[in-house]
VMD Tcl script that draws the C-alpha trace (Angstrom):
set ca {
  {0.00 0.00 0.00}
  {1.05 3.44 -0.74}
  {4.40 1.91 -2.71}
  {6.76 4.49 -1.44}
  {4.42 7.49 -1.75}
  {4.02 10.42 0.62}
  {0.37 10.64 1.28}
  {0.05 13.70 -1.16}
  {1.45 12.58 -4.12}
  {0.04 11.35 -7.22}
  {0.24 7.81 -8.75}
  {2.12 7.59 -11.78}
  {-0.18 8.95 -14.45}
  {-0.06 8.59 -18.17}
  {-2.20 9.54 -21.14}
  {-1.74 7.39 -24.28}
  {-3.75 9.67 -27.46}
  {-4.57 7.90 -30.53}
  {-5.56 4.66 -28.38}
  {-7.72 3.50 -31.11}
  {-8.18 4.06 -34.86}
  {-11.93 4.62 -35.62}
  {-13.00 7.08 -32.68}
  {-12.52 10.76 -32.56}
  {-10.89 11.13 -29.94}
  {-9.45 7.72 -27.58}
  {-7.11 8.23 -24.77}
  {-5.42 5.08 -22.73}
  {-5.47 6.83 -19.44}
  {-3.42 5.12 -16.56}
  {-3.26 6.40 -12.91}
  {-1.26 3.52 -11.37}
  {-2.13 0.28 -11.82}
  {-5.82 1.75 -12.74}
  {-6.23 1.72 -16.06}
  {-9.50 3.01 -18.71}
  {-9.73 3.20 -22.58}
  {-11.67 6.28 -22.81}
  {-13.26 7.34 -26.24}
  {-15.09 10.07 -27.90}
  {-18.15 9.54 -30.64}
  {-19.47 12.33 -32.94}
  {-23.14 11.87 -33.92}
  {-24.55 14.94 -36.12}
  {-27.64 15.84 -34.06}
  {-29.37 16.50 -31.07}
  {-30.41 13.67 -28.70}
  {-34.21 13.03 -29.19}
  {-35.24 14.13 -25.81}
  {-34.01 17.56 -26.72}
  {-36.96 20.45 -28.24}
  {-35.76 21.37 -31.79}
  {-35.68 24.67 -30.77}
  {-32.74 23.64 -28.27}
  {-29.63 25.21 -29.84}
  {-27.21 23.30 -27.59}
  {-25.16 20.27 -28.68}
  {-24.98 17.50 -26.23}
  {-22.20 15.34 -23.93}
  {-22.64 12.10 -22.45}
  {-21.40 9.00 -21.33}
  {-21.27 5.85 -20.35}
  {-18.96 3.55 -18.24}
  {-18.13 -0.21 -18.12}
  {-15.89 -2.65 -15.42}
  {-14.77 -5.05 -17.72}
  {-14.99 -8.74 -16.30}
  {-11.77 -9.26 -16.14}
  {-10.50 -5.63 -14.51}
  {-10.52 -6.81 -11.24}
  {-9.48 -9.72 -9.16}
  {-12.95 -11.55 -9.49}
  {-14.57 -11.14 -13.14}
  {-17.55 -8.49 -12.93}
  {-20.65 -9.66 -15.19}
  {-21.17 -7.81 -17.85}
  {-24.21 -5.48 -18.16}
  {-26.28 -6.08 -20.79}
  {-29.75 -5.48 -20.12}
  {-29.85 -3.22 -17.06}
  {-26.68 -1.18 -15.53}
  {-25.86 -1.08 -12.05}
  {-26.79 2.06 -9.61}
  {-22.79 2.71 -9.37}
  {-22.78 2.20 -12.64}
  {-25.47 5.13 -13.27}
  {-24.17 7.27 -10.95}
  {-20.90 7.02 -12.41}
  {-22.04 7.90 -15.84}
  {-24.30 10.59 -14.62}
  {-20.89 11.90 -13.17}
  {-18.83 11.91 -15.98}
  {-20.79 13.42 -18.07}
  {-22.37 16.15 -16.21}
  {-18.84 16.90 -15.32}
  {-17.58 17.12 -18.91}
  {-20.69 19.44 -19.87}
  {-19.24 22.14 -16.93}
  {-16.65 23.30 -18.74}
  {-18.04 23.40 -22.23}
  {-20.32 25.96 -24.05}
  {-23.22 23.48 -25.31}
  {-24.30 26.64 -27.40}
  {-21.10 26.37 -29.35}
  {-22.06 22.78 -30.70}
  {-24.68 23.06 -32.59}
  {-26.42 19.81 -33.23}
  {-23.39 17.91 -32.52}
  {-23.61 15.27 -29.91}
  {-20.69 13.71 -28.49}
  {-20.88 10.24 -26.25}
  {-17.48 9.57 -23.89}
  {-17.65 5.98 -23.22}
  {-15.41 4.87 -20.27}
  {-14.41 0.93 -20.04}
  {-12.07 -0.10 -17.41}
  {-9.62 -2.61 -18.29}
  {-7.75 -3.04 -15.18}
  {-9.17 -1.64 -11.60}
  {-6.92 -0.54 -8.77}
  {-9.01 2.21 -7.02}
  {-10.12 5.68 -8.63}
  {-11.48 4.52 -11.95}
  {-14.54 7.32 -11.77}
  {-11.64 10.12 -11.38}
  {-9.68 8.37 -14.04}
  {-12.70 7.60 -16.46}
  {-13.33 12.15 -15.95}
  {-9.67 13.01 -16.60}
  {-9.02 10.66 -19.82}
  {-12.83 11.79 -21.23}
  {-11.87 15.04 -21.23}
  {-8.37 14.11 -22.66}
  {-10.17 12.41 -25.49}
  {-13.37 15.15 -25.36}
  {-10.14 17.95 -25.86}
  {-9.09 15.76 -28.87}
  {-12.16 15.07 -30.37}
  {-13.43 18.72 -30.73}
  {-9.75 20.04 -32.33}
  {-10.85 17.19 -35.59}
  {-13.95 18.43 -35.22}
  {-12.29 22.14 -35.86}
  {-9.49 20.56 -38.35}
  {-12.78 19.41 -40.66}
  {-15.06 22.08 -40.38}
  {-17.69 21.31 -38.09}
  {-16.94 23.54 -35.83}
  {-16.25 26.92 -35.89}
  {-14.29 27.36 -32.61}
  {-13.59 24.87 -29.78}
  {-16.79 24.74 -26.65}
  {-14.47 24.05 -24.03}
  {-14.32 26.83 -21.52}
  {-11.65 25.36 -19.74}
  {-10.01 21.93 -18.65}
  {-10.93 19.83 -16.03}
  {-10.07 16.73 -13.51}
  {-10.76 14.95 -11.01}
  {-8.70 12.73 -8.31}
  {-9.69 11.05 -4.93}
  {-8.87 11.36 -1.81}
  {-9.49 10.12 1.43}
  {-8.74 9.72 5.66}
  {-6.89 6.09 6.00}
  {-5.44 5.42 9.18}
  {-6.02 8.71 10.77}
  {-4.11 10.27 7.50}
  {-5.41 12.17 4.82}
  {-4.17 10.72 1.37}
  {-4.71 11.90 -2.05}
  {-5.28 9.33 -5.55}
  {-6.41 5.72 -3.18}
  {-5.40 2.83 -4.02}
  {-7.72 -0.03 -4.11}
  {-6.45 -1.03 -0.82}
  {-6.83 2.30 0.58}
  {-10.17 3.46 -1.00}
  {-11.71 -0.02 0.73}
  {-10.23 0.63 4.14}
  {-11.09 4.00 4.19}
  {-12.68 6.18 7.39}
  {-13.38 9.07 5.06}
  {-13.55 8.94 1.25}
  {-13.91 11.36 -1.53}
  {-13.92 11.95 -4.94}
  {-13.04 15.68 -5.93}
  {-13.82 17.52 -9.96}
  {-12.40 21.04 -10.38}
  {-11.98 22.87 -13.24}
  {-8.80 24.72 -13.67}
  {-9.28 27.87 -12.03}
  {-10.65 26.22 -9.32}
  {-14.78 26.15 -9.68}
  {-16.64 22.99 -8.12}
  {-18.25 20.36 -10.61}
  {-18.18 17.82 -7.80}
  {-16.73 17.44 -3.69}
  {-18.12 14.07 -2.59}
  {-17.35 13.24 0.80}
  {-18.67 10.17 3.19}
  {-17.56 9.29 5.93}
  {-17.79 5.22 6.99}
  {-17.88 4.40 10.65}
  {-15.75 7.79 11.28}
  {-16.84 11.44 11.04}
  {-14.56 14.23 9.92}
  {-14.18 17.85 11.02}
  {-14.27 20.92 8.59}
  {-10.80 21.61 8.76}
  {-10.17 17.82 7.59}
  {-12.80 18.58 5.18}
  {-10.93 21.65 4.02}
  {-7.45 19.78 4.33}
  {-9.07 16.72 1.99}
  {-10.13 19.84 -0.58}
  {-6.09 21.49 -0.21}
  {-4.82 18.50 -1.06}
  {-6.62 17.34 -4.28}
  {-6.73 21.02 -5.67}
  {-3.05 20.65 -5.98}
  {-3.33 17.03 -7.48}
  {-6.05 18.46 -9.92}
  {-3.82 21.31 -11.20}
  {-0.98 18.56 -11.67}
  {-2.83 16.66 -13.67}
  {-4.31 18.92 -15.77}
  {-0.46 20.37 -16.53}
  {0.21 16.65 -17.77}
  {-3.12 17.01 -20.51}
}
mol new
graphics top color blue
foreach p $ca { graphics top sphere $p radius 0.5 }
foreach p [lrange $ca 0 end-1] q [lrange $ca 1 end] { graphics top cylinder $p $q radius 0.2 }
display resetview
């Protein structure tokens, strides 16, 4: 646990672009031993839930364990997801939508699907910071071919976790850690600092506001030092 880290630093994180041939955008994202092919999908038009007079363009997503990403094989989905599973992709993409103009992407809709090859804690945060990796690349071809005019993004993103684990707060859990855990939390900012998410819960222990505010320290700084690796 921890392999040699000091309880703020980062895992080892990598972005592999160009992942795959026939998506937009597809990012190999790795933070430690987590790893998630992340993609990007361009459909010309608006979802069908959305009024024609709706001049926004659309992001979502959706997010998939793969059986064999963690020690015991997960079942595959195929007729009804999961509630994590939801929530997750409810979280990615409302997350990716807060730092992009909508407006700017006019009856373009663009689907971020997340599928997790290899689990070691933090695939959510992981899953956020290689969508918007692939997102980012995604909307320059959309640019390079004419599509669009100028880019929608408003600014980058990330997301990391964090958490209380043995009476110490830690930032990017391992599995180990993130299932151990008296306090856990999983933290979106955008780059100048505005909240998309701060989810905090405490299990069996509760937490004071200056822990609260020392969790939020902590993965601010790991959020602007990822988004300096995009």
């Amino acid at each position: 646990m921890r392999k040699n880290r000091k309880n703020n630093e980062l895992r080892e994180i990598k972005f592999t672009h160009n992942y795959t041939k026939n998506a937009l955008g597809s990012v190999l994202v790795e933070f430690g031993d987590t790893k998630v092919i992340t993609t990007a999908s361009v459909d010309i038009g608006k979802p069908k839930w959305m009024d024609k007079e709706d001049k926004r363009g659309w992001i979502t997503a959706e997010y998939s364990l793969l059986p064999a990403s963690t020690n015991t094989r997960v079942a595959r989905e195929r007729s009804k997801v999961s509630g994590r599973t939801h929530e997750i992709q409810r979280l990615i993409g409302r997350s990716l939508r807060a730092c992009v103009d909508l407006e700017k992407m006019t009856d373009v809709t663009i689907t971020i699907d997340a599928d997790v090859i290899q689990a070691d804690g933090g695939t959510r945060c992981a899953s956020i910071c290689g969508g918007f990796v692939a997102l980012q690349d995604a909307v320059q071809k959309l640019i390079d071919n004419g599509t669009l005019t100028e880019s929608p993004i408003k600014e980058p993103l990330a997301a990391v976790s964090a958490g209380i684990v043995e009476g110490e707060i830690r930032l990017d859990l391992e599995y180990e850690e993130d299932s151990t855990a008296d306090v856990d939390s999983n933290i979106v900012l955008t780059k100048s600092g505005k909240i998309v998410e701060f989810q905090t819960t405490a299990e069996g222990h509760t937490l004071t506001k200056q822990q609260m505010d020392e969790i939020f320290n902590v993965a601010q700084d790991g959020i602007n030092k990822i988004i300096n690796m995009y």
